[in-house]
Every structure is written in C-alpha cells, then in structure tokens.
N, C-alpha and C positions, 0 to 999 in steps of 0.2 A: 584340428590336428596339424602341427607340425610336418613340412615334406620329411626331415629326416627320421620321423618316428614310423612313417609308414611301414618301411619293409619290416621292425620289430612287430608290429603291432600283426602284419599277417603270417610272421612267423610263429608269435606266441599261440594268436588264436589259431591254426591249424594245430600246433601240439595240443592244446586242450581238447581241443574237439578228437583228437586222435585215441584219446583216453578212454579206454572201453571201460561200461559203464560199472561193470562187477571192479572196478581197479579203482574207482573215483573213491576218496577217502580208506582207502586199503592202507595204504603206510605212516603211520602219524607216529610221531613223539608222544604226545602225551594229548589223553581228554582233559578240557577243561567246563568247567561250566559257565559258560555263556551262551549267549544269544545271539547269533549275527542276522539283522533286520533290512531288508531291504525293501525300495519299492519301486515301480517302471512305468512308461508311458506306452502306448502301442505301437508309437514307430521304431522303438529297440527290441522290440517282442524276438525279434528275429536272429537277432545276436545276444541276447540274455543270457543264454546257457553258456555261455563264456566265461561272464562273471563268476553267475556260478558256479560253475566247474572248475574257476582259479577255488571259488572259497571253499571246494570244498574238499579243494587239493593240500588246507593249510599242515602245516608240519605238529601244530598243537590245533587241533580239533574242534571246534566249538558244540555245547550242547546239539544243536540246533541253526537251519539257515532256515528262515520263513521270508518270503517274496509275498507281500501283501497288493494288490491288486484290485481296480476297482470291478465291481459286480458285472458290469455289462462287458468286461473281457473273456468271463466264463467262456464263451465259447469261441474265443480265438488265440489260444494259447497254441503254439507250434509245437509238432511232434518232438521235437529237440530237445523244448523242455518239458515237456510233461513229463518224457521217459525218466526225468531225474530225480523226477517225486517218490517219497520213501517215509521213512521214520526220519533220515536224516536232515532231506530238504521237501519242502513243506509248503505249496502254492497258498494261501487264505485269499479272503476277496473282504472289500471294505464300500461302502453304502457314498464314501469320498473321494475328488478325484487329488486333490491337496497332496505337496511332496512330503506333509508334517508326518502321513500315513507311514510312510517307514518306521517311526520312532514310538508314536501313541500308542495305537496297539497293541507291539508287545510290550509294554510299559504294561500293558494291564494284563493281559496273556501271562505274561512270566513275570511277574512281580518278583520273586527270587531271584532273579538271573541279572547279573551287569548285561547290560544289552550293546553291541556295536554294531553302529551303523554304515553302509558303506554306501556307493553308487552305481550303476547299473550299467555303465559305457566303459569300461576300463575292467582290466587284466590286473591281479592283484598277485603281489610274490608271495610266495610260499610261507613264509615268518610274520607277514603283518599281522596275525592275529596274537603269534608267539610274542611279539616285541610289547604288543598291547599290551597284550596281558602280563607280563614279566613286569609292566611299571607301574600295572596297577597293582601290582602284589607291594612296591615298592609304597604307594601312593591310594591305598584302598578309598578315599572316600574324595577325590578328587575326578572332575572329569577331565578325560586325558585325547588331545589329539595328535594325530599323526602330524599333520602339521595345521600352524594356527597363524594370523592373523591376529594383530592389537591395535581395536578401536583406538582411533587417534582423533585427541581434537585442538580446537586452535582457539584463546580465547573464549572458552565452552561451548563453540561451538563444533558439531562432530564436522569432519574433513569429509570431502566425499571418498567413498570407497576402495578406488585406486589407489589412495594414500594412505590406506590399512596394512601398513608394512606387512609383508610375512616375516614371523622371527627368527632371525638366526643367532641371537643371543638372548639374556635374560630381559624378561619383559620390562620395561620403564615402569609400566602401572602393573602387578598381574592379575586386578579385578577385570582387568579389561583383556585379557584375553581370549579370541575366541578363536573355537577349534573351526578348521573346515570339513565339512563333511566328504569330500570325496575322497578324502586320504584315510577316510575310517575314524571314527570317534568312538572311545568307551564311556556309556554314562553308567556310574554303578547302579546298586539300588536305592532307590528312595533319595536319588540324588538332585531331583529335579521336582519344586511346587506342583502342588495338585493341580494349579491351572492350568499346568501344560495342556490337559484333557479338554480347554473352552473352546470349543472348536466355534463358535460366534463371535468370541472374540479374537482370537489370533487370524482368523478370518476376516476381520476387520483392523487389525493392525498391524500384522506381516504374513498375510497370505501368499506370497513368495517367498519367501525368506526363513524355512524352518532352522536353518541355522542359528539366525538370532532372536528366533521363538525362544527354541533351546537355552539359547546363551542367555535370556531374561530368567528364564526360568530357573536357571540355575542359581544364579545373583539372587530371585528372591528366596531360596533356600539356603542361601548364605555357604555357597559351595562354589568354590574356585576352577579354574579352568585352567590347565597347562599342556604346552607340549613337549611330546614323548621325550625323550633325550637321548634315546637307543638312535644306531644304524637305521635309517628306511629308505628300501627302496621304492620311489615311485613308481606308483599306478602305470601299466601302459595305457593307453586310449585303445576301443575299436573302431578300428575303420569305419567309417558312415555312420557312426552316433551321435555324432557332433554337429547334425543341422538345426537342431531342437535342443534348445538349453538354457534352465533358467539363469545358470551365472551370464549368458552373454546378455539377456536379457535385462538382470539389475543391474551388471556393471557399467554397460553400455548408456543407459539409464538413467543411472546413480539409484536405480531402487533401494538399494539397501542402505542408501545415507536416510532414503523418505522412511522408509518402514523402519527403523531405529529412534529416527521422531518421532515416530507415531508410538512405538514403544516408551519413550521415554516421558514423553508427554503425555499417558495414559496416568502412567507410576510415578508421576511427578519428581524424574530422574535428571540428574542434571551429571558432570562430571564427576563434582565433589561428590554427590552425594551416593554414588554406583560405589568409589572409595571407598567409603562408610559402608556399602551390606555386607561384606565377608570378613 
C-alpha cells in the first residue's frame, strides 16, 4: 500500500464497518442476476467483512456473494464475518487451498449465473458491479474486466510480465487480452472450456496464476476478453492485507511469464497461433 492511500483506506474501512448489519444491501437500484465469487487466505480473515460489505453495498445487487474457503478454516472464521451470512452472502468451504477456488466452484454451483470475481484486500465503489454489468448487457458473450493487461511478446517470445502493458487504449492484439482479477472480472455462462474444472492440471501449469488459467480457458472456448470501457473507480487496499500476495510473488518472480509457458507449451500455443482461436 501506497503512504498516500493509507488515510483513504481507514476512512473507508471505518464507514463500512459502521454500517449496521439490517442496512447492508437495503438501497439498491436494481437486482441483477449474477454471482459475485470470491475467495481468502487466513491472514485477511480479519478484515474480510470489508470487502464484503463494499459488495454488498453495491447500487445494482448481485444474485448472490459466496466467499468459498478451505475446509480446515471452519472453525476460524471471525464474529465479523459470520454475522454477515444470510441468504445474501453465503460462507461455502472447498477440499483446496488454490486461489482458482474463487472461480471453479461457482462455475458449477450457478451454472446459470455470469459469475464476477473479485479479491479479498481492497474496498470496492458502489457501481463496480453496476458498470459490469451495464457492458455485459452491451457485450453478452464476451469476458469483460475492469481493467486488463495485454500479453506482449517479442519475436514470439512472451515479455516478462512487467511489460504486460495495462490498457489504456484499444488493444494491439485483442486475443491477448487479459483481465485482472482484482479490479473484478465478469465471465458469462458457459464462457470458459470444461477444463477449466482439471484441477491436476492447472495445478501443474499455473498453480498461482488463476488469472491466466482463466484467460487459457477462455481462448480455448473461442471467447474474447475485453476491458470495460465505462468510468471505474479503483479498488481501495485494506490496511495490512498486503504482506501476503500472490501478484508480488509472480511479479517479483516473473512467475507468470513461466506459468504462461507452461500453459502454452502444454496447447502447443505460440503467438500466431492464440490469433488464430477466437
């Protein structure tokens, strides 16, 4: 975190938490039907109901918020958030400790539902699901991120990571580009290959990296990836979530140039030929 995001970030988080709990999802615009998926580690357990409580403050509605969690957290869940569990938001527990668990399971859970994903450290405005969703109505069968990132390469070979432009114009390729997950991503239904579900092999060739699990899976479905093109405001950070995290991890790294080899080199993908699936 940024010094000068700090004072935002515990002004936000004190309003949200200020929010009594009969008033959390009280004023909305309008339901829509989605899914918002998320998933946590146990050092954010603590400040989770934050997130929460942005999502579930949004101005359009989502079906459903489900926080999927691995099994042996059951019994360490904080009074903060339990109390938020309802019909609206919804704890499950998963047998994995993998961050893909956000995404997988309600892919099969809510097979009807575009599902968005979000992340667990950060304060999210009021509209980010409104904006979402307004472009997928625009954009039904496209997956859409808040903001994305376009794999870049150099004589076919991929760039490391840091030179994955974010966009701020139209993409140069737009097979290639990929949403990030913290800004929130809509994948509709039936948007993403059945693989997505191998949990042995994306385990084996982007076990940190559900983002570009995602983005493969998509490509082999012959489905496009864009960003939003509404107003976003960015995510705030929570204070003290940010000592654990796998973007510092593969950036740092370049994990995510190797697990994109690894991906590509599975599916015998090259740059041409990523062109060529959509």
């Amino acid at each position: 975190m940024k010094l000068n995001e700090m004072p935002l970030s515990i002004k936000y988080s004190l309003k949200m938490r200020m929010i009594h709990k009969r008033d959390l999802g009280a004023n909305f615009e309008k339901k829509i039907p989605v899914v918002v998926s998320l998933t946590s580690i146990p050092s954010r357990l603590r400040t989770l109901d934050i997130t929460i409580r942005s999502m579930m403050q949004q101005s359009f509605q989502p079906e459903k918020i489900v926080l999927w969690l691995k099994e042996d957290l059951k019994a360490s869940i904080p009074k903060r958030l339990q109390k938020l569990q309802g019909d609206f938001f919804e704890i499950r527990y998963s047998p994995y400790g993998f961050s893909h668990r956000k995404l997988i399971h309600s892919l099969t859970d809510f097979p009807k539902f575009p599902v968005i994903t979000c992340d667990d450290d950060v304060i999210y405005d009021k509209d980010t699901v409104k904006q979402l969703y307004l472009t997928h109505l625009e954009h039904p069968d496209v997956v859409i991120g808040n903001r994305c990132r376009e794999i870049t390469y150099h004589n076919d070979e991929v760039l490391s990571y840091s030179k994955w432009s974010f966009l701020k114009n139209e993409a140069t390729h737009k097979e290639l580009v990929m949403p990030v997950g913290a800004f929130c991503v809509l994948y509709p239904v039936n948007s993403l290959d059945s693989e997505v579900q191998n949990v042995d092999l994306f385990m084996k060739l982007a076990p940190r990296a559900d983002d570009l699990w995602f983005k493969a899976m998509a490509l082999r479905n012959g489905v496009l990836s864009i960003q939003n093109h509404r107003d976003i405001k960015f995510p705030i950070p929570i204070l003290g979530t940010q000592f654990i995290a796998l973007k510092k991890e593969n950036k740092g790294q370049d994990k995510n140039r190797v697990q994109w080899n690894n991906i590509q080199k599975y599916y015998d993908w090259n740059k041409e030929r990523i062109l060529k699936l959509v």
